[in-house]
PAMAR-118523 format. One line per field, with one value per residue (C-alpha): x, y, z. Coordinates in nm, 2 decimals. Layout:
<rs>
X: [X, ...]
Y: [Y, ...]
Z: [Z, ...]
</rs>
This chain:
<rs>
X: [-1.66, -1.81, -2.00, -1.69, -1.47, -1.66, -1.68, -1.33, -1.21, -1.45, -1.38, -0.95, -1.10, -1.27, -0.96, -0.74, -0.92, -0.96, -0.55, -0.49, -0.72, -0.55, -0.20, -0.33, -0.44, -0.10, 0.04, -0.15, -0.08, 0.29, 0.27, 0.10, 0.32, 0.61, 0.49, 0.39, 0.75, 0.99, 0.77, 0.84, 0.56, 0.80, 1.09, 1.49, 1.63, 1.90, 2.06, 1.93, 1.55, 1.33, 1.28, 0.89, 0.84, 0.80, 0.77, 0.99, 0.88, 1.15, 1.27, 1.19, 0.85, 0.95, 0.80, 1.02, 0.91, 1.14, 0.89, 0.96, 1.33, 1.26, 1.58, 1.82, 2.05, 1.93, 2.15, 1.96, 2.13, 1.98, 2.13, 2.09, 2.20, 2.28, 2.49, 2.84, 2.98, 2.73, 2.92, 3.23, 2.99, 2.83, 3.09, 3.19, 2.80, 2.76, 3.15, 3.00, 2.65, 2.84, 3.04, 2.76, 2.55, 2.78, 2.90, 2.58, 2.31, 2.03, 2.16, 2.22, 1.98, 2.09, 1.84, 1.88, 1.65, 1.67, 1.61, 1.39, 1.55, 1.41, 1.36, 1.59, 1.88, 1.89, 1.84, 2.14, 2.32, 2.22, 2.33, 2.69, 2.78, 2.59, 2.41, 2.23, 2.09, 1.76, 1.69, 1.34, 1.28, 1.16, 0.99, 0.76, 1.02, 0.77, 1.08, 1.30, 1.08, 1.06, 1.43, 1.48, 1.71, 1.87, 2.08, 2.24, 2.44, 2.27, 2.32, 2.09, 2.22, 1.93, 1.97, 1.76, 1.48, 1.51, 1.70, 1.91, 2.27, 2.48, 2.39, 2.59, 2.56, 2.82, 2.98, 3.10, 3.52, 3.62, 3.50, 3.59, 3.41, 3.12, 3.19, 3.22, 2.91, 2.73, 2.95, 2.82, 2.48, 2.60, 2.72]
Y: [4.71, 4.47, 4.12, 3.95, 4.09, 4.17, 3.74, 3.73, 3.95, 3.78, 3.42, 3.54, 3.65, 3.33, 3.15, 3.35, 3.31, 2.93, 2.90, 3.12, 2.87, 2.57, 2.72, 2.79, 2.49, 2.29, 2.56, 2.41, 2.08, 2.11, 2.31, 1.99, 1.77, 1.99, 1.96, 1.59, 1.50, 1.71, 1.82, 1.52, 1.54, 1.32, 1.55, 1.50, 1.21, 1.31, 1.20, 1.21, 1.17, 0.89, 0.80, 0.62, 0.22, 0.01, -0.31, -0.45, -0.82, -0.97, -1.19, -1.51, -1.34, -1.26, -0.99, -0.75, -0.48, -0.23, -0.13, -0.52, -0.43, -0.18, -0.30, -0.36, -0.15, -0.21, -0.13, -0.04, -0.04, 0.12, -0.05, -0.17, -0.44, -0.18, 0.04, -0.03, 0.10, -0.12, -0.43, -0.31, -0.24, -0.57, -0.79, -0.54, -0.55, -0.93, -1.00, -0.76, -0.89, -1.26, -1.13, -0.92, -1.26, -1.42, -1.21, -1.02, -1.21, -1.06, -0.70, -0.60, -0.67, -0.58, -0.51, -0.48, -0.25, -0.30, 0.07, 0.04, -0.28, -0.56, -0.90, -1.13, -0.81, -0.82, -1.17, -1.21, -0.97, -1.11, -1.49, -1.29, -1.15, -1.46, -1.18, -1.37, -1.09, -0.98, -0.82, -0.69, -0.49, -0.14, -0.11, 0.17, 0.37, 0.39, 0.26, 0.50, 0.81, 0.78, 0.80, 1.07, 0.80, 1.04, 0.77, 0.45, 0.32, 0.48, 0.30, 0.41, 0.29, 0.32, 0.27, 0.02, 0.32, 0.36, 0.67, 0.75, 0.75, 0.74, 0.80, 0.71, 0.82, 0.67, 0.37, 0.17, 0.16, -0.07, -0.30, -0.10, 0.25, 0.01, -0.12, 0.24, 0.31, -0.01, 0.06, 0.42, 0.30, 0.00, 0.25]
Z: [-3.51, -3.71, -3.57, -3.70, -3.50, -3.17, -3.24, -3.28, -3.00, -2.73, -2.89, -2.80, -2.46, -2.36, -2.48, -2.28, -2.02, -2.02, -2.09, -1.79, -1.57, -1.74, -1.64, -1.30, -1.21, -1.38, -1.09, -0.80, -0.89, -0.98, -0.61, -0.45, -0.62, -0.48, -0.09, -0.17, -0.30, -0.07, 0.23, 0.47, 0.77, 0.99, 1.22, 1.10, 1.24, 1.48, 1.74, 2.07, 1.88, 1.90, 1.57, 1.48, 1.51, 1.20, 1.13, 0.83, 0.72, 0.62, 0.28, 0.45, 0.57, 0.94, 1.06, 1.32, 1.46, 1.59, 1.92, 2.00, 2.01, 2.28, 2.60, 2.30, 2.10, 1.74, 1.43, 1.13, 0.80, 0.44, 0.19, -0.18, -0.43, -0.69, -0.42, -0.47, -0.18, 0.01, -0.07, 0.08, 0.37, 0.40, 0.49, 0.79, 0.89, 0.89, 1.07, 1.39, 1.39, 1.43, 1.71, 1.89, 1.88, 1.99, 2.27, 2.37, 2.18, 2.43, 2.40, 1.99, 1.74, 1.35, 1.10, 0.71, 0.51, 0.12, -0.01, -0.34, -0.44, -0.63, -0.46, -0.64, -0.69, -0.27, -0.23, -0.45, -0.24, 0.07, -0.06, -0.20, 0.14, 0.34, 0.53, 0.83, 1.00, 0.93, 0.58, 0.44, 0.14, 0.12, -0.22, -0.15, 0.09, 0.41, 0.62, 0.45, 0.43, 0.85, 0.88, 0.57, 0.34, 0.14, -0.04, 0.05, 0.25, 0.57, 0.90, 1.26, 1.56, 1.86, 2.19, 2.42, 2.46, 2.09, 2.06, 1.81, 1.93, 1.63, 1.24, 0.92, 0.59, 0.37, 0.41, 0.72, 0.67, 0.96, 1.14, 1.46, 1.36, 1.39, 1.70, 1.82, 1.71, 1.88, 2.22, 2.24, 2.25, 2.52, 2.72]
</rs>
């Protein structure tokens, strides 16, 4: 073999062996990404869990935290301005927060969570459906991510220890199916 080639052939084998380290290593970190984006550290909510505090501050910079909730049944609603079954939703949400203050101020607490929304889209909704519950935004999903927000609308209903006592995913149709869900919890 001449020097040319035995340059040549171990020239190929050093670049074959830095491309098969370069693919590797895209591998681990398409792997990591992988575990990062879908591998959720947090256990499925269900019913009958207990689901992690959080404290959501809200668009008029309240801040409410859901372990200062603890001896009321608290409604948690995922939502978003660009969600259009959630405006269908919203006016069933805000007429039953108005009667549960009204009727059992002390004992049902609502709380709006805009799911990767921007600040003037869900202050627009809020304004449009004259939502005066409390709403807070959820731009980098850490509210979400706890409860598994697979898409929007998604409503939690927790009971005064903070279990979960009724989920929905999809939207709200009547007024009553969310009374029923609110009642269970009451119970």
């Amino acid at each position: 073999m001449s020097p040319k080639s035995k340059y040549k052939s171990l020239t190929q084998k050093k670049s074959n062996t830095w491309m098969i380290i370069a693919i590797l290593g895209v591998l681990g970190l398409l792997i990591l990404l992988g575990f990062r984006l879908f591998g959720n550290e947090s256990e499925a909510i269900e019913i009958g869990k207990t689901p992690q505090d959080f404290t959501l501050t809200t668009f008029s910079g309240e801040r409410v935290n859901t372990q200062d909730l603890r001896g009321k049944v608290v409604l948690i609603n995922f939502w978003a301005s660009w969600c259009t079954t959630c405006d269908e939703e919203g006016e069933l949400l805000e007429a039953a927060w108005r009667f549960y203050q009204r009727n059992y101020p002390d004992q049902v607490a609502f709380l709006g969570v805009a799911y990767a929304d921007t600040q003037p889209a869900s202050m627009a909704f809020i304004e449009k459906y004259g939502l005066t519950y409390p709403n807070g935004p959820d731009l980098q999903t850490q509210i979400s991510r706890i409860y598994q927000v697979g898409g929007v609308p998604e409503t939690y209903v927790l009971d005064e220890s903070g279990e979960v006592t009724a989920i929905k995913i999809g939207t709200f149709m009547s007024l009553e199916e969310i009374n029923q869900a609110i009642e269970t919890a009451l119970d």
